[in-house]
BADOFI-233594 format. One line per 4 residues: number of its first residue (from 1); for each residue x, z, y of C-alpha. Coordinates in Angstrom, 3 decimals. Example, Ala and Ser with C-alpha at 12.3 -4.5 7.8 and 13.67 -1.06 7.14 Angstrom:
2
1) 12.300,7.800,-4.500 | 13.670,7.140,-1.060
% end
This chain:
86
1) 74.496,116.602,115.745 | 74.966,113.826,113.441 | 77.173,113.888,110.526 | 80.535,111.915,110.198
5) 80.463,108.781,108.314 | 82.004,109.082,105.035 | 82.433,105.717,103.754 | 82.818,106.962,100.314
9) 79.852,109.710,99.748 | 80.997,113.222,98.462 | 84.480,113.047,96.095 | 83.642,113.286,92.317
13) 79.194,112.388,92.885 | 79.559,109.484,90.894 | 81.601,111.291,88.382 | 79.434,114.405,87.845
17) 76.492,111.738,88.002 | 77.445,109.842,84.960 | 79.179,112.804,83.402 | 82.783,111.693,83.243
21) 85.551,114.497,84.016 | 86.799,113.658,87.886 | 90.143,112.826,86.413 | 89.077,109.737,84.051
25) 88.621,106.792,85.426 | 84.878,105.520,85.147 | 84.777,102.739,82.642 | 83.858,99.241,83.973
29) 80.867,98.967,81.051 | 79.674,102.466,82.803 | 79.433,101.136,86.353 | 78.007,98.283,85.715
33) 75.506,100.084,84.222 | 75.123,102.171,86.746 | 74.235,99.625,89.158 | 71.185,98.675,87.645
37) 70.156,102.835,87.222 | 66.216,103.152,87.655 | 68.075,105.994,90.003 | 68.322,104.651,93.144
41) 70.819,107.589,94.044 | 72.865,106.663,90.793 | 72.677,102.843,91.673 | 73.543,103.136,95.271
45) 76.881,105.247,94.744 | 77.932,102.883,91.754 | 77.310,99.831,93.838 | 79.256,101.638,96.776
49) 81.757,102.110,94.181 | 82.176,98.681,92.822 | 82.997,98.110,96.460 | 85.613,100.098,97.509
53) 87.394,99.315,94.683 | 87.978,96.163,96.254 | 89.382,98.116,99.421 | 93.081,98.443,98.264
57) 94.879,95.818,99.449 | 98.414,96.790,98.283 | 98.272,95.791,94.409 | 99.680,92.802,92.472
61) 97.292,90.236,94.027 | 97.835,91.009,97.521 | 98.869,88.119,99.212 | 100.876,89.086,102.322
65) 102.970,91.848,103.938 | 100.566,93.740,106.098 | 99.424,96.383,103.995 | 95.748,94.479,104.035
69) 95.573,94.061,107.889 | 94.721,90.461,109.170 | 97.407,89.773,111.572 | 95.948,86.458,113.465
73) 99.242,84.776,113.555 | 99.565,82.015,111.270 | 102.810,81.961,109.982 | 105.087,78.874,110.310
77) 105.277,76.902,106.868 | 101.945,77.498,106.761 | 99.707,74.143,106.538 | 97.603,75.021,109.375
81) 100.295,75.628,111.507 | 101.442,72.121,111.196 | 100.400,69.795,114.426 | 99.955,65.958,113.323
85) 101.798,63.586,115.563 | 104.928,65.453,116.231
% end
């Protein structure tokens, strides 16, 4: 039987990894860091990291009101919306 896919590896690797407590934030300097380990087990869950940080849509710089999700509609005022001619 396979395993179920967990996007994010085991909670707290990265953490115990780099030897941060689980409830400090890792430093930006540290990750970065991290993702050029000579570990490839240490690089790979810092580069997954760096990723998913980029996964919540719902902070000051989302643009929109659909928690993240990609609606297809293209709202009104919108430029592409606009037909030329009419």
């Amino acid at each position: 039987m396979t395993k179920p896919f967990r996007p994010g590896g085991r909670k707290g690797k990265l953490h115990r990894e780099l030897g941060i407590p689980e409830g400090q934030k890792i430093p930006k300097a540290r990750l970065k860091a991290a993702e050029h380990s000579s570990n490839p087990e240490v690089r790979r869950d810092a580069i997954r990291a760096d990723t998913m940080e980029h996964w919540n849509h719902t902070g000051p710089h989302h643009h929109g009101h659909h928690g993240g999700r990609a609606t297809g509609v293209i709202p009104r005022n919108h430029p592409a919306s606009v037909h030329p001619g009419k």
